[in-house]
C-alpha positions in Angstrom: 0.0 0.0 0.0 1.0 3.4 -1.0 0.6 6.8 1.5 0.6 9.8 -0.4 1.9 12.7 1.7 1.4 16.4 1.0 4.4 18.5 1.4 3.5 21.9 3.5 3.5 24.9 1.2 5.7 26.8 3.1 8.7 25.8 4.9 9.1 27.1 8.6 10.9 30.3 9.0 14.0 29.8 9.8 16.1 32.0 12.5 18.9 34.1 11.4 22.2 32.3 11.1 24.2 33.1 14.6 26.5 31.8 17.1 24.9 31.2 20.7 25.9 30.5 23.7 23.6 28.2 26.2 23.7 28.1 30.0 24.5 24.5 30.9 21.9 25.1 34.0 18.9 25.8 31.6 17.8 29.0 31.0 18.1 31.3 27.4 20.4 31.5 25.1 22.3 34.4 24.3 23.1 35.5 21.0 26.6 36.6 20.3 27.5 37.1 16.7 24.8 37.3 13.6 26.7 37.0 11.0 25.6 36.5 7.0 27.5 33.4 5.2 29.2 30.4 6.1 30.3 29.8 9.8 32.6 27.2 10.8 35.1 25.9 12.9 34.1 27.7 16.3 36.4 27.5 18.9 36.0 28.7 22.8 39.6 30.3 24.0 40.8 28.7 27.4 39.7 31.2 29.5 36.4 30.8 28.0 35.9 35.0 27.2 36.7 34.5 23.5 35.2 32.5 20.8 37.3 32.5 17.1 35.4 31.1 13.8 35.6 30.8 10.2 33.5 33.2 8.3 33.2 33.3 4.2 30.1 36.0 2.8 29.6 33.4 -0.5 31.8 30.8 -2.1 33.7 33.5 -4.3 34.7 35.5 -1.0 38.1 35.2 0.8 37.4 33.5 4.2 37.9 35.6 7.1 39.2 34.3 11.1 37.0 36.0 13.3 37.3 36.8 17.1 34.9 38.2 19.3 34.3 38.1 23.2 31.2 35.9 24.4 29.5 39.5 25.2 29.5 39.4 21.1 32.2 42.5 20.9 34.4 42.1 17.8 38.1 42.4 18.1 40.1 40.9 15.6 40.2 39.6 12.0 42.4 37.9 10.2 43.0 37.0 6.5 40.2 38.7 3.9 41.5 40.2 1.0 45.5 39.9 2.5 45.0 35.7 2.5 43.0 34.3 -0.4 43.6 30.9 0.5 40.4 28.8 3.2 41.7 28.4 6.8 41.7 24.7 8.8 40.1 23.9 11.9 41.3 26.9 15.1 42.9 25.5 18.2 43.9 28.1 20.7 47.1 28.1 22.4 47.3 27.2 26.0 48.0 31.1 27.2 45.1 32.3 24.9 47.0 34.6 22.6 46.9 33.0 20.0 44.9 30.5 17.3 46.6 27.9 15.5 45.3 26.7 12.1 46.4 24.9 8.7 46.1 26.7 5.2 46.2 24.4 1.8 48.5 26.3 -0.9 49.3 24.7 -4.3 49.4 21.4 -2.9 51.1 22.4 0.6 49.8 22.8 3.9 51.2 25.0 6.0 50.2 25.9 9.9 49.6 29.3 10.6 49.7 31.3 13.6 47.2 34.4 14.3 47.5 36.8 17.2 44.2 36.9 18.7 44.2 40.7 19.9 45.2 42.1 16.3 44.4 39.3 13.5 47.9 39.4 12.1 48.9 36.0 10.7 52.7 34.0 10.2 53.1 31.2 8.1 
């Protein structure tokens, strides 16, 4: 036997695209970046007052590292228009300075190092 299903006409409205943070006791979440694009790769800094993420506007765009503090201030970013090339998954360094990631060039991989505070990078 074959169900036919109907399909709804419209499909539920979705919420902006954001990064939140959630109490673990319950309670509601907090919004701390809206950003338009693709967001990947968030990362919490060790003292837990920073999170760092991926950010690309569209598939033609550079990719940008973002950080802001979980109050949703910005205060870095790195790459943009002065690194063409996507960016590999952040780690943050023990001391919280700075983010650790891998970049893909012509067949190489490289590890690069940005400063949290400023969003200057070193291969």
């Amino acid at each position: 036997m074959t169900v036919a299903t109907r399909l709804p006409r419209r499909l539920p409205v979705r919420p902006a695209p954001g990064i939140f943070l959630l109490p673990i006791a319950g309670g509601e979440a907090t919004k701390i970046a809206e950003e338009k694009g693709n967001l990947r790769g968030i990362a919490m800094s060790p003292d837990n007052g920073h999170l760092a993420y991926s950010l690309s506007v569209d598939r033609r765009s550079p990719t940008i590292v973002r950080v802001v503090t979980t109050r949703g201030e910005k205060v870095s970013d790195a790459g943009g228009e002065d690194w063409v090339y996507g960016f590999g998954s952040l780690t943050w360094t023990a001391d919280g300075t700075h983010l650790m990631t891998t970049s893909s060039i012509g067949g190489q991989s490289q590890v690069m190092r940005i400063t949290a505070a400023t969003g200057a990078f070193e291969k």
